[in-house]
N, C-alpha and C positions, 0 to 999 in steps of 0.2 A: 379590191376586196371590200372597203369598206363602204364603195357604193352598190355593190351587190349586198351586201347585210344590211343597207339601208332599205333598199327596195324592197326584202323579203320582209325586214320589219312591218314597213307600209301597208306591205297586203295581206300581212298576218292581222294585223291592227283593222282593217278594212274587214276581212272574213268575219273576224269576231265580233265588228258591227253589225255586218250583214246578219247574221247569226242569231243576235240579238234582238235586231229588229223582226226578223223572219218568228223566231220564239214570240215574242210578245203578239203578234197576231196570232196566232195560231194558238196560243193561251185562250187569250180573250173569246175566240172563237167557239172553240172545244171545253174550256176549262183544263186548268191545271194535271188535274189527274187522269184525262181522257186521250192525254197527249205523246205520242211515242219520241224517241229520236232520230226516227226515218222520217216523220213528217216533217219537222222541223228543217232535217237535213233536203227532205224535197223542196218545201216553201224558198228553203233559200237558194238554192241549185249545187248545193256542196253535198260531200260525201261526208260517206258514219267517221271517214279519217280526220278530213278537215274539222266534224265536230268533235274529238276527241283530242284534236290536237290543240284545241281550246279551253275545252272544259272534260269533267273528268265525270260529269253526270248531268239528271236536269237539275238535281238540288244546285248544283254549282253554278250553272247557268241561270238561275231564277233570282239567286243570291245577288248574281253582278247587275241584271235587272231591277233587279229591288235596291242595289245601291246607288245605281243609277238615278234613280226617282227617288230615292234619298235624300240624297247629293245634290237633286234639283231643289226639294223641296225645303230642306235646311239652307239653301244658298237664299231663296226665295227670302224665308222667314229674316234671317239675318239682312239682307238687303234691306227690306222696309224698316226693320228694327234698329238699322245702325243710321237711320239719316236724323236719329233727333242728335246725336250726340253723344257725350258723354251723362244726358238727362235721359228720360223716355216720356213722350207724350201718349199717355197708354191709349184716347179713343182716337186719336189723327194713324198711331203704329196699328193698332188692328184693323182702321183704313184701309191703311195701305197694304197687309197681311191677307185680307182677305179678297180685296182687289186681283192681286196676282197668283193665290195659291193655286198650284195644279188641282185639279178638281175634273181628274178623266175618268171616265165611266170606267172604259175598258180595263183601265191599270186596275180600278177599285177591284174589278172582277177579279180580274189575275190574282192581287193581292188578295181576296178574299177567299180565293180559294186553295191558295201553298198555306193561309192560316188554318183552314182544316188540316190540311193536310201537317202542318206542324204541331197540333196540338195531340197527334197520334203519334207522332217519332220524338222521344227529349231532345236529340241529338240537334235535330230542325229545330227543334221549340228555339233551343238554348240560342244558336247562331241569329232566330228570329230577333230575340229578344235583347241580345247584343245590337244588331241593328236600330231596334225600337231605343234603345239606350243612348245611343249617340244622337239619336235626333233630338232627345229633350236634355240631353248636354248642353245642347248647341243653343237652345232655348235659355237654357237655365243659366247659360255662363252672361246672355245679353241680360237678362233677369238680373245678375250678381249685378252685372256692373253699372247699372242703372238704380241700385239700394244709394240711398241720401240724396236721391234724387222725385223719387217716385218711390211711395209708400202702397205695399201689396196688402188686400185685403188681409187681416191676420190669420181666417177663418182656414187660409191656404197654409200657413206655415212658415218654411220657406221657400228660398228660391227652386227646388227639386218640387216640392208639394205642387208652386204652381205650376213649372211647366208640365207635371204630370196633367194638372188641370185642362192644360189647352190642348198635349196628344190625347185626351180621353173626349175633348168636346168634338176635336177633329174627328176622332171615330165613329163617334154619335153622329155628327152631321153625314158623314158619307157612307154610311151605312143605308140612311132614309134616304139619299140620292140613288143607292143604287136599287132601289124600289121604286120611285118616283119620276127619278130621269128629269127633274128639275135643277138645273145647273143653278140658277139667277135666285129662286127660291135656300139652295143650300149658303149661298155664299150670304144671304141676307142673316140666315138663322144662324151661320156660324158666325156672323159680326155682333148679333145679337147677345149669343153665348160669351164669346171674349168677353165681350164691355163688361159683362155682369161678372165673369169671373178675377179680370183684371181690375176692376174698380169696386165703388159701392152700389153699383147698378145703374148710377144715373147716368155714367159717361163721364165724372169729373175725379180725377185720383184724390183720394183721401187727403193730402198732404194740400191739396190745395184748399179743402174746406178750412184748414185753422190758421 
């Protein structure tokens, strides 16, 4: 019995990948709001059952999507952020920050288009914006623990103000990527943005000038 419940796990787990990945192209393709749940369920070769059996809508399936790249994105940040230590070396960390950050057209797409489409349901905004929340948590908590060590321009506040700083230059950057279609170009001008918002523009943290 319990190797039979392991296997159905497996392939439930598998479908919902499938699923997943099947949805994200066909986002990117079509756009968000142009997209049934018979296509999805075609792209990936499963039925309207197996997508139901998953998910309970495409808000719900977009949501795991988006925490997916989440998930990638804050693992990301925290990785480069956590190798100074218990200190932060603010222009070697956005280095490294902007070196690695996902920076995919096609996600930007997807995501830019469930944000229209969230800014017309509260219900969507709300769950959006819960998401957006944890990702400058996650920011904000490597921020806290890095205070006596690395002094934040004041201009930011605190630890909340700046990482709102860095998810707001993040949007500004890939906003004009996905106009531009310049990858190498975004990642320069968001390394650019960081330094200037995390330091006093030159690239050397406050605390080390005195």
């Amino acid at each position: 019995m319990q190797a039979t419940t392991g296997r159905v796990t497996r392939r439930r787990v598998r479908t919902r990948a499938n699923l997943l990945d099947a949805a994200f192209t066909v986002f990117a393709a079509k756009g968000f709001g142009h997209v049934s749940i018979e296509e999805i369920c075609e792209a990936a070769g499963y039925s309207r059952g197996a997508f139901y059996s998953n998910f309970s809508s495409l808000d719900e399936l977009f949501f795991a999507l988006y925490q997916q790249r989440a998930e990638l994105i804050a693992g990301q940040v925290a990785g480069a952020l956590a190798q100074d230590g218990p200190g932060l070396d603010v222009p070697a960390a956005v280095d490294r920050v902007t070196e690695v950050l996902l920076l995919d057209r096609d996600w930007l797409l997807v995501k830019t288009d469930f944000l229209v489409h969230a800014a017309r349901d509260p219900d969507v905004a709300r769950t959006l914006l819960e998401h957006r929340a944890r990702l400058r948590g996650a920011i904000a908590d490597r921020l806290a623990r890095a205070r006596g060590h690395t002094a934040l321009p004041a201009v930011l506040g605190d630890t909340d103000g700046a990482a709102h700083a860095v998810v707001a230059a993040y949007d500004g950057v890939t906003t004009q990527l996905l106009l531009d279609r310049d990858v190498e170009h975004a990642r320069a001008w968001l390394k650019q943005l960081l330094t200037a918002l995390l330091t006093d523009g030159s690239g050397t943290p406050d605390h080390a000038k005195h």
